[in-house]
C-alpha positions as a Markdown table, in Angstrom:
| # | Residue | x | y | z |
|---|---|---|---|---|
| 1 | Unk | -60.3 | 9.0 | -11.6 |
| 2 | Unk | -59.5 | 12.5 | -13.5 |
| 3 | Unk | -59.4 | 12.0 | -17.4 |
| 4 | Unk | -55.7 | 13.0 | -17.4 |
| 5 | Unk | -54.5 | 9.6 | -15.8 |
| 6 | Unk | -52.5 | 7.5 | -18.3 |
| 7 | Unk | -52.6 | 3.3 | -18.2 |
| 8 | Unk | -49.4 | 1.5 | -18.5 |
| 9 | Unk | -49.1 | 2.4 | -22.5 |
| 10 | Unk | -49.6 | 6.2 | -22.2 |
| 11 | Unk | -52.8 | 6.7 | -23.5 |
| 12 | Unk | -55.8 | 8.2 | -21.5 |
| 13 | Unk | -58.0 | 5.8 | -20.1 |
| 14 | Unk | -61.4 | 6.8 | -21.5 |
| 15 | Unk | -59.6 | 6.0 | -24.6 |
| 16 | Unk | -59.4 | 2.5 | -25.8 |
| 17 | Unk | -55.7 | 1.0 | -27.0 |
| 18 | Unk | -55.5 | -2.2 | -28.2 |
| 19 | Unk | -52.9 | -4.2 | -26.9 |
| 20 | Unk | -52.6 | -5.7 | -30.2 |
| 21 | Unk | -51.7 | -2.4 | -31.9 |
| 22 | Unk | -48.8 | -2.2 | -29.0 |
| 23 | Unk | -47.3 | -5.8 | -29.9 |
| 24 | Unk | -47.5 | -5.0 | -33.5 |
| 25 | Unk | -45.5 | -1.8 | -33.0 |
| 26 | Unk | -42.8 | -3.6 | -31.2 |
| 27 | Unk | -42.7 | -6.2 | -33.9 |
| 28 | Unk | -42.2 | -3.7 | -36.3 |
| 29 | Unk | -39.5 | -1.3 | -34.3 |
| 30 | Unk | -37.9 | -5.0 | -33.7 |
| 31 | Unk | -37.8 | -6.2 | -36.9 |
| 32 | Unk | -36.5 | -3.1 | -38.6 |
| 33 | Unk | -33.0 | -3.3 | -40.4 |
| 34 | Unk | -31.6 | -0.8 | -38.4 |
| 35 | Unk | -32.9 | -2.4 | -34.7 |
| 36 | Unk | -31.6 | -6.0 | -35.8 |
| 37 | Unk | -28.4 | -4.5 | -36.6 |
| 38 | Unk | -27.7 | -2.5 | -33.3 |
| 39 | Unk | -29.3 | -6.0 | -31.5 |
| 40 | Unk | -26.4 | -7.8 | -33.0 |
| 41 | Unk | -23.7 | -5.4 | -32.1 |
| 42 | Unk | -24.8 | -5.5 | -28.9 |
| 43 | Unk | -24.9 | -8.9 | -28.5 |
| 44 | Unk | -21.3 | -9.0 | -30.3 |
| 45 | Unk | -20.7 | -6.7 | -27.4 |
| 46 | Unk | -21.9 | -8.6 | -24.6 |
| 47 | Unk | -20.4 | -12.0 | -26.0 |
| 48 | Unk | -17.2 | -10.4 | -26.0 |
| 49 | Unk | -17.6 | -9.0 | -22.3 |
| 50 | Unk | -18.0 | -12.8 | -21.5 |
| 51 | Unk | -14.8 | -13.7 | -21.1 |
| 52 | Unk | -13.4 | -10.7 | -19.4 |
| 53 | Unk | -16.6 | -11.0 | -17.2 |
| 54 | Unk | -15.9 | -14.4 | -16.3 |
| 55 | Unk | -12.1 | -14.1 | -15.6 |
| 56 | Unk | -13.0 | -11.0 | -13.1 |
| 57 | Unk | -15.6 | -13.2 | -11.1 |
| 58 | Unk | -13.4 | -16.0 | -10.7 |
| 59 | Unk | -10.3 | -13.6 | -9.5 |
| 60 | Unk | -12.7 | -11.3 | -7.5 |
| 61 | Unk | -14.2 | -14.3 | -5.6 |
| 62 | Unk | -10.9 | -16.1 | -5.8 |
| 63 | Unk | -9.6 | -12.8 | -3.4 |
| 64 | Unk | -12.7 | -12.4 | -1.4 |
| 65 | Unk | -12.2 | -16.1 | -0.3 |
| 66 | Unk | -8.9 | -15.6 | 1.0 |
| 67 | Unk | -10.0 | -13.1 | 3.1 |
| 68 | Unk | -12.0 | -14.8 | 5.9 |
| 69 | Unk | -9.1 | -17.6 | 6.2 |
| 70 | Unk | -6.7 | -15.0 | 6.8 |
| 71 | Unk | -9.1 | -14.1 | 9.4 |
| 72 | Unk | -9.6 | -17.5 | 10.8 |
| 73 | Unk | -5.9 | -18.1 | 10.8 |
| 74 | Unk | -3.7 | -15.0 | 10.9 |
| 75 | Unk | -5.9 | -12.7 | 12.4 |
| 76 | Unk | -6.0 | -10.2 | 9.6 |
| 77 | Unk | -8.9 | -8.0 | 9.2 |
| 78 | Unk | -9.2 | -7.5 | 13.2 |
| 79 | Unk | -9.1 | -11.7 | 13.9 |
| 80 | Unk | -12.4 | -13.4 | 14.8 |
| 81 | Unk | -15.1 | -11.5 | 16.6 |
| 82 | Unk | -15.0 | -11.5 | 20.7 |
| 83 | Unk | -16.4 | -14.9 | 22.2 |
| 84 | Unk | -15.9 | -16.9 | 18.9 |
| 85 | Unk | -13.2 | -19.2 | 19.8 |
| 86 | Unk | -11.0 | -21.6 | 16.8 |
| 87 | Unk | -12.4 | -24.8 | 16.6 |
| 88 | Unk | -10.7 | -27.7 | 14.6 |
| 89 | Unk | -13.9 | -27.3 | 11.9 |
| 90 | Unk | -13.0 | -23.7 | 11.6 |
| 91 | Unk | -9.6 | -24.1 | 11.5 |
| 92 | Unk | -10.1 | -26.6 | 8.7 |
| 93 | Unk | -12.3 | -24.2 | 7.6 |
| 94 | Unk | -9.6 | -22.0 | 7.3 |
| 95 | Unk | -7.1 | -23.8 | 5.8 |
| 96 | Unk | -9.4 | -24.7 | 2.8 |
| 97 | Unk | -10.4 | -20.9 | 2.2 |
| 98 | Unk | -6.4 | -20.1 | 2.2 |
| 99 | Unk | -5.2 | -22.4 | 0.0 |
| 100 | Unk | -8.4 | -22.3 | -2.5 |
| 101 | Unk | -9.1 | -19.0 | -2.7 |
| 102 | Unk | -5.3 | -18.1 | -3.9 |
| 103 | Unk | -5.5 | -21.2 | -6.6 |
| 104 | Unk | -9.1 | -20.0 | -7.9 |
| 105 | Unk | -7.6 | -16.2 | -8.3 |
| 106 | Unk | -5.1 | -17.5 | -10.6 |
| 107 | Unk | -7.0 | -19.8 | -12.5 |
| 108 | Unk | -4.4 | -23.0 | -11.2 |
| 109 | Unk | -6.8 | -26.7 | -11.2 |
| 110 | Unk | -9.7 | -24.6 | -11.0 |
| 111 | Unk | -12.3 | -27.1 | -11.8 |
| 112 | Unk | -11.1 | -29.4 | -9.0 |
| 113 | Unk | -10.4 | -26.6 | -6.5 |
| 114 | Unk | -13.7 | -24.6 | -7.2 |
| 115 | Unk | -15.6 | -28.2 | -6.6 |
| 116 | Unk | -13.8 | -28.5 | -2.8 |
| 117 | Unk | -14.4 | -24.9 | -2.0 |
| 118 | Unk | -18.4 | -24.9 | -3.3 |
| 119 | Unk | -18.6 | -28.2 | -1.1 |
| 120 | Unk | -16.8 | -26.2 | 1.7 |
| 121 | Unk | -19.2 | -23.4 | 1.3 |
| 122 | Unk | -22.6 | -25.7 | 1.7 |
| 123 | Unk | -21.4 | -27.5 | 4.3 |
| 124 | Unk | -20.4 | -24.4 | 6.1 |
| 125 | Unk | -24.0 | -22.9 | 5.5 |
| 126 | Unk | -26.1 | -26.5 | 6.3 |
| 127 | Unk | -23.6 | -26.6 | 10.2 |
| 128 | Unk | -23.4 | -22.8 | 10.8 |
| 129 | Unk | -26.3 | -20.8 | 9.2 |
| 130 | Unk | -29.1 | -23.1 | 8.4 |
| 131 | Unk | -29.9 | -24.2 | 12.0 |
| 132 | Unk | -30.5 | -20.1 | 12.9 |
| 133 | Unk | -32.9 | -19.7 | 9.8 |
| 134 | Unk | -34.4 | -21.6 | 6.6 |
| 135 | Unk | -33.4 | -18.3 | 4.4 |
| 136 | Unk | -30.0 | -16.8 | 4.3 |
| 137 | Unk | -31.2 | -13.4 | 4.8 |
| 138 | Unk | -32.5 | -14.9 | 8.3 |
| 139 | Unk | -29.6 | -16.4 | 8.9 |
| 140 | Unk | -26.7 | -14.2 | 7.8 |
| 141 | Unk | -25.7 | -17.1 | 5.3 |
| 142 | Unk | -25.5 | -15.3 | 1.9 |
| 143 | Unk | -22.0 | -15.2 | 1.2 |
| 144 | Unk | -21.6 | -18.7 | 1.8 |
| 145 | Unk | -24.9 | -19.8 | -0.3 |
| 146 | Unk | -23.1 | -16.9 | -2.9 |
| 147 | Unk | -19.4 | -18.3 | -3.0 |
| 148 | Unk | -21.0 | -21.9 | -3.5 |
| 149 | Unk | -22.9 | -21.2 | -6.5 |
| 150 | Unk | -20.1 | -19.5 | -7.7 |
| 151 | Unk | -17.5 | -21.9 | -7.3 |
| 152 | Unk | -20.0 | -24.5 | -8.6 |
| 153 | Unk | -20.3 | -22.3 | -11.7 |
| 154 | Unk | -16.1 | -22.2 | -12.1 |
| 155 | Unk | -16.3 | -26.3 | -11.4 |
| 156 | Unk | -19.2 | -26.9 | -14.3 |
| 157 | Unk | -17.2 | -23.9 | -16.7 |
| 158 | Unk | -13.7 | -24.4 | -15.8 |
| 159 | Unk | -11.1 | -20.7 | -15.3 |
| 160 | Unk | -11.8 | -18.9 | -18.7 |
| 161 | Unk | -9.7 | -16.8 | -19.8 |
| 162 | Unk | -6.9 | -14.8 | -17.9 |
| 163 | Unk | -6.2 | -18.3 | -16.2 |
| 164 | Unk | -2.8 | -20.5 | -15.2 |
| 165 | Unk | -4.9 | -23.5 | -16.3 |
| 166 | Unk | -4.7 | -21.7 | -19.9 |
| 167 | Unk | -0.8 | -22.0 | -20.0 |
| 168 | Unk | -0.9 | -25.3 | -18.5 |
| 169 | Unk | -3.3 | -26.6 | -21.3 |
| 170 | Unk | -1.3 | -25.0 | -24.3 |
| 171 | Unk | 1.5 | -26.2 | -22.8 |
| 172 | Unk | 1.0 | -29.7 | -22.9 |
| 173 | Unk | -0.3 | -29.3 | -26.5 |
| 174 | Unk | 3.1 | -27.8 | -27.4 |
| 175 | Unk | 5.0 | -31.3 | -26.0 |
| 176 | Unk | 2.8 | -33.1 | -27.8 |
């Protein structure tokens, strides 16, 4: 080894850095007035983020689930691929991606909706993907493990913000 090479901490080798001296650095650039404070505003930040974060995962998955029903069912996006023929499970299929997907984009009986389609979504990878592979990236199964974990989130969480289910809930407070 030539004396120039540097460890993980940036001192030379031959020289001896406590890791202690490291941690108590970090304590100290930590616990500094100035790094708490821009610590906060950044987690002000990001808790303000959350919302606006969550409404564009629930639309943005909300859209991309429409899009393989349309293909199932209307064709769109060049139909299904040669040699893949409708059965009555992908028609099904189908029928639950159209009808979800649009109600999860709009935030409309989300936590109900987002239940069905996460269910939809691990049947679909335990009868179409599983039996070609035990890992999704063996068997082409990610979106489907992805859209049910993500609809599972929007069941356990409900719309957020940016959502029908919003007016619908300050709506019936008003009548009452």
């Amino acid at each position: 080894m030539s004396r120039g090479r540097r460890n993980l901490f940036g001192a030379c080798r031959n020289r001896r850095v406590s890791i202690v001296v490291w941690v108590k650095a970090a304590e100290q650039a930590v616990c500094h007035p100035a790094a708490a404070r821009t610590l906060n505003e950044w987690e002000a930040t990001m808790n303000r983020a959350a919302g606006v974060t969550h409404a564009l995962l629930r639309i943005v998955s909300g859209f991309m689930f429409i899009c393989p029903g349309g293909m199932k069912l209307f064709g769109w996006f060049g139909g299904m691929p040669p040699g893949v023929h409708l059965t009555p499970l992908l028609i099904a299929a189908g029928i639950l991606e159209i009808v979800c997907g649009p109600l999860v984009l709009l935030g409309l009986f989300t936590r109900p909706v987002a239940f069905v389609a996460s269910g939809e979504m691990a049947f679909a990878y335990f009868i179409a993907h599983f039996p070609n592979g035990f890992l999704p990236i063996q068997n082409h199964g990610e979106a489907a493990v992805l859209f049910c974990f993500i609809f599972l989130f929007f069941a356990a969480n409900g719309s957020g913000p940016l959502a029908l289910d919003g007016l619908r809930r300050s709506a019936r407070a008003t009548e009452r």
